[in-house]
ZAKOLRO-594396 format. One record per residue: x, y, z of N, C-alpha, C in turn; residue in three letters. Coordinates in steps of 0.05 Angstrom, whole numbers, plus 5000, padded with zeros to 4 digits. Last residue first. Layout:
BEGIN
PT    n_u    n_v    n_w   ca_u   ca_v   ca_w    c_u    c_v    c_w   type
PT      X      Y      Z      X      Y      Z      X      Y      Z    ala
...
//
This chain:
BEGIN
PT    n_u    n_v    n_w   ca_u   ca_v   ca_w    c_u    c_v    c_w   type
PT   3900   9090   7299   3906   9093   7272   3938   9107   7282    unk
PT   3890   9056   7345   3872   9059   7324   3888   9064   7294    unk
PT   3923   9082   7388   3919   9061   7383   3906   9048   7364    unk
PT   3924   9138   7371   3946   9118   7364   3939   9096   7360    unk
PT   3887   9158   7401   3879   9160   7368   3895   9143   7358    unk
PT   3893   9145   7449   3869   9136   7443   3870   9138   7406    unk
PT   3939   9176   7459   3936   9143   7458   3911   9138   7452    unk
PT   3929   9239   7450   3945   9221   7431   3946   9187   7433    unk
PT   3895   9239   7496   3879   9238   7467   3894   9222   7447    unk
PT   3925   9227   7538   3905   9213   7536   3882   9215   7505    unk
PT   3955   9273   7532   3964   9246   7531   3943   9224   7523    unk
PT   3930   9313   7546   3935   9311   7516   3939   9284   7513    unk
PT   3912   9301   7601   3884   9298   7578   3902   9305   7554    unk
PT   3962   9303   7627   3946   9282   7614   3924   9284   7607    unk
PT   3972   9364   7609   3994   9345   7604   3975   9307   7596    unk
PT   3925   9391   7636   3926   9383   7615   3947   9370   7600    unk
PT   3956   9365   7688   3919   9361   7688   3918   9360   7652    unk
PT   3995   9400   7686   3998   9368   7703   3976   9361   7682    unk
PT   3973   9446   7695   3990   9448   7672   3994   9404   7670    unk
PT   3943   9453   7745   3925   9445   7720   3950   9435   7700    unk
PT   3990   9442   7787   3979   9419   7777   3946   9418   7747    unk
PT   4052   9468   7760   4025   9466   7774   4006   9448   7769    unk
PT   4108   9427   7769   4092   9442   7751   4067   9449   7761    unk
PT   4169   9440   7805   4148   9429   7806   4120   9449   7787    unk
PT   4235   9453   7768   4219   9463   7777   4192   9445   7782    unk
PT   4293   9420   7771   4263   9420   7755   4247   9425   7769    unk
PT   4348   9407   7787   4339   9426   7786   4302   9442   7781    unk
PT   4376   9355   7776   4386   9374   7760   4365   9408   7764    unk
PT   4342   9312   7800   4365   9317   7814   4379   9347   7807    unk
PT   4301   9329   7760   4294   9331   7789   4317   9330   7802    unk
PT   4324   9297   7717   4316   9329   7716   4311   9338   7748    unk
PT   4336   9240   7739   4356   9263   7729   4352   9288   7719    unk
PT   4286   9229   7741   4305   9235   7767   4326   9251   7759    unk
PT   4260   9220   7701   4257   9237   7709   4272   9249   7741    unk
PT   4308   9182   7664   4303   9207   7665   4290   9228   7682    unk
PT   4285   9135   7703   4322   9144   7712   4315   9172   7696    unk
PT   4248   9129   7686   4239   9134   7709   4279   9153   7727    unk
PT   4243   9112   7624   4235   9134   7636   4236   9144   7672    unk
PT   4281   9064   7641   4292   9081   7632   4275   9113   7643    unk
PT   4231   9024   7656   4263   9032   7675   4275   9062   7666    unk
PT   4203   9036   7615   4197   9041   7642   4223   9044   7660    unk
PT   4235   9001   7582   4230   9037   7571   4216   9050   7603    unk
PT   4237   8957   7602   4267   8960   7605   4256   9000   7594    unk
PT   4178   8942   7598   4193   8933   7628   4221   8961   7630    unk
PT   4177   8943   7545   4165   8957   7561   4179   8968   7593    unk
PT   4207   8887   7529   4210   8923   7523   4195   8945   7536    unk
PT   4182   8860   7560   4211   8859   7561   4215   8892   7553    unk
PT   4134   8846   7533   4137   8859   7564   4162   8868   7576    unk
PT   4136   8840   7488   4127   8863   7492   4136   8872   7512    unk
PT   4160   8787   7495   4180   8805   7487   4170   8839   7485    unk
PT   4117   8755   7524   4145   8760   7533   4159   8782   7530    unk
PT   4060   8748   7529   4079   8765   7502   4102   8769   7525    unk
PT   4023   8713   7551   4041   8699   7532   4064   8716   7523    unk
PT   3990   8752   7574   4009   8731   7599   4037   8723   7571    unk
PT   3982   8804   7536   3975   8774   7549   3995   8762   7565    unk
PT   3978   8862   7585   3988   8851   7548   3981   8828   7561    unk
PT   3964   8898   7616   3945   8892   7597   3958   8877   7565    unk
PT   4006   8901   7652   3987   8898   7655   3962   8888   7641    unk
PT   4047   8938   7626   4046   8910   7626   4023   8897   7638    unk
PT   4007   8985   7619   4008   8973   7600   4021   8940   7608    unk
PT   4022   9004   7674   3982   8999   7664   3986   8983   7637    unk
PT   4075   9021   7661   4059   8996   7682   4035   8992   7676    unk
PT   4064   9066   7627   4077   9041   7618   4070   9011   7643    unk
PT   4035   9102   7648   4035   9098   7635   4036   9061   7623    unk
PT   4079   9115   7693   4055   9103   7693   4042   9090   7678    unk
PT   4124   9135   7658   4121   9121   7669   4104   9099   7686    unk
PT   4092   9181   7640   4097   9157   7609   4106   9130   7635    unk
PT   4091   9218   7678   4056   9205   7670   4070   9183   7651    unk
PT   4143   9218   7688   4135   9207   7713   4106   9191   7694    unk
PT   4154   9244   7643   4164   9220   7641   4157   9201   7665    unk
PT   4133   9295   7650   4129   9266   7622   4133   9243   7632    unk
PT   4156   9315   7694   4124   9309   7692   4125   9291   7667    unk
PT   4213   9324   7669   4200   9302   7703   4180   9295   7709    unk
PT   4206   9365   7631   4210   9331   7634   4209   9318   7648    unk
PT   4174   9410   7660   4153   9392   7647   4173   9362   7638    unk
PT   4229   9414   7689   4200   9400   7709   4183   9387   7693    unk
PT   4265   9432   7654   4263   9401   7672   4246   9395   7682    unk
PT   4228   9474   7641   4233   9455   7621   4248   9432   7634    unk
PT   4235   9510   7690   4206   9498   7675   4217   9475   7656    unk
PT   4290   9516   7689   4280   9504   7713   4255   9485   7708    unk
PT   4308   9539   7648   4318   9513   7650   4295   9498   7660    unk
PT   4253   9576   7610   4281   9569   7635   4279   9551   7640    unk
PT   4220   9578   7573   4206   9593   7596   4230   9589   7614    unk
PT   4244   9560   7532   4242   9593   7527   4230   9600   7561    unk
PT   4222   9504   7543   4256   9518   7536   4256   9542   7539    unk
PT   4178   9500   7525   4185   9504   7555   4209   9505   7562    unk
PT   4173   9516   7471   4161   9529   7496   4174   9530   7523    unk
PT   4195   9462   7456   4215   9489   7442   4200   9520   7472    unk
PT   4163   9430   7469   4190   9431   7476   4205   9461   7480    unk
PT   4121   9449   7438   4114   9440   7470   4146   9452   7485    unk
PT   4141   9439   7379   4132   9464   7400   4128   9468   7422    unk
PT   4148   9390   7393   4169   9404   7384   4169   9433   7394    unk
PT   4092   9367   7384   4107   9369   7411   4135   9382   7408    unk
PT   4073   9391   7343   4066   9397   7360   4088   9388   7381    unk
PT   4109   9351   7299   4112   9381   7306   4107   9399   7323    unk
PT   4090   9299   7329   4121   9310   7324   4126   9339   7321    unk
PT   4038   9292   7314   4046   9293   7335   4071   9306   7341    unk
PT   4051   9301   7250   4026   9315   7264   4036   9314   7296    unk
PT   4074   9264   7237   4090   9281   7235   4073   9299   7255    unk
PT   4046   9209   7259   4063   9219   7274   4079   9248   7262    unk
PT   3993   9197   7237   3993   9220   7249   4020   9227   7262    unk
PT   3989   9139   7232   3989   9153   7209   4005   9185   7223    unk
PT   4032   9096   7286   4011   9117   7281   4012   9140   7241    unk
PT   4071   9046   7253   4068   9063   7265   4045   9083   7265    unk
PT   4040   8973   7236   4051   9005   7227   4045   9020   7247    unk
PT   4045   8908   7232   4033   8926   7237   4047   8954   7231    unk
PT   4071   8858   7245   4059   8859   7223   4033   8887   7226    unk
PT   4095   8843   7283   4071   8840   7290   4046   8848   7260    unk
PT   4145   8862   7280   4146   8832   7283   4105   8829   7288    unk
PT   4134   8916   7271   4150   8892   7245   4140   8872   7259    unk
PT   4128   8923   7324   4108   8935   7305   4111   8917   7287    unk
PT   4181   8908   7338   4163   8902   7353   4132   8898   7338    unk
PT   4208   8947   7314   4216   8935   7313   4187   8908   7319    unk
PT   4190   8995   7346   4182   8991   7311   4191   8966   7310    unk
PT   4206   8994   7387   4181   9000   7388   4171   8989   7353    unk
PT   4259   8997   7385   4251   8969   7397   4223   8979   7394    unk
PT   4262   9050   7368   4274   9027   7355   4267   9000   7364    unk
PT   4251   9082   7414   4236   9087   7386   4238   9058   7359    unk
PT   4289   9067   7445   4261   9060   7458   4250   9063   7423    unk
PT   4331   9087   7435   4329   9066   7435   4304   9046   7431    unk
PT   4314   9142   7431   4315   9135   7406   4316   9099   7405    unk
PT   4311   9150   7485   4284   9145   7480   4293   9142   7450    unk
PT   4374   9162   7499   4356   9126   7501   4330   9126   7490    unk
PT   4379   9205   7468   4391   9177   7456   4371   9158   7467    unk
PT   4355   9235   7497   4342   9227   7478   4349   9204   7458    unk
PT   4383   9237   7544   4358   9217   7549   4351   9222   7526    unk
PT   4429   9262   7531   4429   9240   7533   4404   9225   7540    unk
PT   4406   9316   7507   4406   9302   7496   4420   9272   7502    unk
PT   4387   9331   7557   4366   9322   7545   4376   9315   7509    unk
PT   4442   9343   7578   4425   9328   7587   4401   9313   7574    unk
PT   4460   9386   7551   4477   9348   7546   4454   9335   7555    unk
PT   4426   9418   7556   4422   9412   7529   4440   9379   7532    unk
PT   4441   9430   7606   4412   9422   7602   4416   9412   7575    unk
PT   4492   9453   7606   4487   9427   7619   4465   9417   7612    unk
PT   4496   9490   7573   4502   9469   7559   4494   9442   7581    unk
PT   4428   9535   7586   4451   9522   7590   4465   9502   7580    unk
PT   4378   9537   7559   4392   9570   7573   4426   9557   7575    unk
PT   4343   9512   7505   4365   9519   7532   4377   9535   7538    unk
PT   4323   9508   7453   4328   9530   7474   4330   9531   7490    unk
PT   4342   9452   7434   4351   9478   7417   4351   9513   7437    unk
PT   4322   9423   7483   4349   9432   7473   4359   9449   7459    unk
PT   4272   9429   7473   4285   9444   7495   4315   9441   7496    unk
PT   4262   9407   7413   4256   9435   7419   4270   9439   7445    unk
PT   4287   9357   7429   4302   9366   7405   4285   9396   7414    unk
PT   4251   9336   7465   4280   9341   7472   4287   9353   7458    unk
PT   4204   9336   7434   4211   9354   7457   4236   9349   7462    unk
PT   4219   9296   7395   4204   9326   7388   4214   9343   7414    unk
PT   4234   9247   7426   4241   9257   7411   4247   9286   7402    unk
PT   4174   9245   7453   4202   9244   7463   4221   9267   7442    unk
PT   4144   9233   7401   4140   9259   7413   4156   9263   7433    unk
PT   4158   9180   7387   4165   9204   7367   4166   9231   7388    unk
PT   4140   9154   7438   4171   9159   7429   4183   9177   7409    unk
PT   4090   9159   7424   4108   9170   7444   4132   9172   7450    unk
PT   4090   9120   7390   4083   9155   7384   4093   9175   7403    unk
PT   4101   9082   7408   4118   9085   7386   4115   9116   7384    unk
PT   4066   9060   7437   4092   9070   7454   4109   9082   7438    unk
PT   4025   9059   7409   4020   9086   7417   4049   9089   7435    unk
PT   4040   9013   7384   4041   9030   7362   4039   9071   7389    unk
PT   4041   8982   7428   4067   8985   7415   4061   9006   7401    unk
PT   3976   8979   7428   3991   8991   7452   4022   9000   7437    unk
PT   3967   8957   7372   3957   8988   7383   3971   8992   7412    unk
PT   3993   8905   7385   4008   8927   7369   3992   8956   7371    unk
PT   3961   8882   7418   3994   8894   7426   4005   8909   7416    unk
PT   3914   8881   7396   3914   8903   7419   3947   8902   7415    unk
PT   3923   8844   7346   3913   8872   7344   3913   8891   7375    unk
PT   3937   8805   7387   3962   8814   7358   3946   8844   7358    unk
PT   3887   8784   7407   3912   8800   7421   3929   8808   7404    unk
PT   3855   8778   7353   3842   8791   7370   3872   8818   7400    unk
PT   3887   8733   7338   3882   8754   7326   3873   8784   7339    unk
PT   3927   8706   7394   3907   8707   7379   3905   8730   7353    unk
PT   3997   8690   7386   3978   8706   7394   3960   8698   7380    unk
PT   4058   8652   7403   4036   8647   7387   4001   8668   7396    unk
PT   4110   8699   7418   4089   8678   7432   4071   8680   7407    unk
PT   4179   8687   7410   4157   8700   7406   4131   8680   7407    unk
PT   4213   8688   7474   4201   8662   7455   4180   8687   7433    unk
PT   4272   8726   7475   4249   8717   7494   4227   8700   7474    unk
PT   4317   8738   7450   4323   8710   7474   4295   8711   7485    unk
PT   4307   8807   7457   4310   8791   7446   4324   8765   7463    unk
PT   4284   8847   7479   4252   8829   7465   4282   8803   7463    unk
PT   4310   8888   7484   4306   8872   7508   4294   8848   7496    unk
PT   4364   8895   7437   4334   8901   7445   4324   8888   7457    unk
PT   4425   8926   7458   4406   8912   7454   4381   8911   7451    unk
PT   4428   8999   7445   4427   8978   7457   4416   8963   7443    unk
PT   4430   9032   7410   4456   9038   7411   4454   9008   7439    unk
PT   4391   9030   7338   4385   9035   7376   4415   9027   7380    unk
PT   4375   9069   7280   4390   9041   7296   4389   9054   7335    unk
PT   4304   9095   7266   4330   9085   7278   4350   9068   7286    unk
PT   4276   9096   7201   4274   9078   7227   4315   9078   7232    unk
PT   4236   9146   7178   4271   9130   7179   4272   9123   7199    unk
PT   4188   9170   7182   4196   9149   7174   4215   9132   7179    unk
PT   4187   9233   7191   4178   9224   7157   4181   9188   7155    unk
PT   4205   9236   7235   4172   9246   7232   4163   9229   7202    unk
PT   4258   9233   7226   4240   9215   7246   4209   9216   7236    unk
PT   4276   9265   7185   4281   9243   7185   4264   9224   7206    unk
PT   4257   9320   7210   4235   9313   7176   4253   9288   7182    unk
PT   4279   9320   7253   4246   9320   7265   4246   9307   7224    unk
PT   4332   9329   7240   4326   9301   7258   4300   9295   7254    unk
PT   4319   9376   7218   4335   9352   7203   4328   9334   7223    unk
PT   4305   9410   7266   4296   9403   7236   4300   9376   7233    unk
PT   4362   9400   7291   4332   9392   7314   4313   9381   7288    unk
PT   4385   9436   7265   4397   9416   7270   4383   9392   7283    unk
PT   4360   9486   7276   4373   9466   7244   4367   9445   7249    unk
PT   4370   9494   7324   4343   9488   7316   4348   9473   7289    unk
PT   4424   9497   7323   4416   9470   7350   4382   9472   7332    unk
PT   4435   9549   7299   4443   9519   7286   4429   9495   7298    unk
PT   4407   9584   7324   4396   9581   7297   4417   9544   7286    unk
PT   4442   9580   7382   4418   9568   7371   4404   9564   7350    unk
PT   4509   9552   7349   4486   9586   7362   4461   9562   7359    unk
PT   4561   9516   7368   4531   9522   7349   4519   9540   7373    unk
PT   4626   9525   7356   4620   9526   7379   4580   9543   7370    unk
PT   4674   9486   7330   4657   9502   7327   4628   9507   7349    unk
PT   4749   9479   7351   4717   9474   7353   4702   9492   7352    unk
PT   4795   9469   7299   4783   9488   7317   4754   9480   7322    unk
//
């Protein structure tokens, strides 16, 4: 017989994912990882240390993916919204995994601060779940439009040489941009534009501290 989860279970159940991500446990990804067949390039010191503060802040952002899908899933008004955000959180788990991965090969570590990021944006999530469907597709169509940006300013600033940065990037940019269409096809309300405004001045704090520590 199928058991059919109340919200006190979908938040459980959100828990357990947030203390396994937040605390560490590196994901298996359900794709290839684009990086791979591409040369790893001989970097300077100087570029080794920026790719991996860029990787390390795509990594945080991937935690905080994560966080918010798992809060507007838990409070969704509907099962369609909850499949939904939980099939784009599969791919940003992809993304979480080619991000660390990446980190390893560079001999570097994820942000100190990601439980810190993770709970807050859980709450973000869990908020704009409670406000209706409609708000909680829009602020995903607004993430994922600013992470989409985002991410082009970044191939931009890796060296000519890093192939496999740019590969992953390239293929989490694709991805973020098929999510925010699929909230926008699905209904997502347009957010005002201060709510927009402080969306990227958080953004813009959590990459600046990422890339560092």
């Amino acid at each position: 017989m199928e058991r059919h989860l109340t919200p006190l279970d979908r938040l459980i159940g959100s828990l357990d994912v947030a203390l396994r991500i937040a605390g560490g446990e590196a994901p298996a990804a359900s794709r290839p990882n684009p990086a791979e067949g591409a040369p790893l390039a001989s970097l300077e010191a100087d570029e080794r240390e920026h790719v991996a503060g860029l990787m390390r802040i795509n990594h945080t952002g991937e935690i905080c993916a994560q966080a918010l899908y798992a809060g507007q899933a838990a409070t969704a008004r509907t099962e369609e919204v909850r499949e939904e955000m939980a099939h784009a959180a599969a791919e940003e788990i992809d993304h979480l995994a080619w991000c660390q991965a990446r980190l390893d090969e560079l001999d570097s570590h994820p942000s100190v601060f990601n439980p810190l990021w993770y709970a807050g944006s859980f709450a973000l999530g869990a908020a704009a779940g409670l406000a209706g469907d409609g708000w909680s597709l829009g602020f995903l169509k607004e993430t994922e439009r600013q992470v989409e940006a985002h991410l082009a300013d970044q191939v931009d600033r890796l060296p000519a040489t890093d192939r496999r940065s740019r590969a992953i990037i390239s293929q989490m940019k694709e991805d973020e941009a098929k999510h925010a269409q699929m909230a926008e096809d699905s209904g997502a309300f347009d957010l005002p534009e201060p709510v927009k405004g402080a969306m990227r001045l958080a953004a813009g704090f959590m990459k600046a501290v990422a890339y560092r520590l």
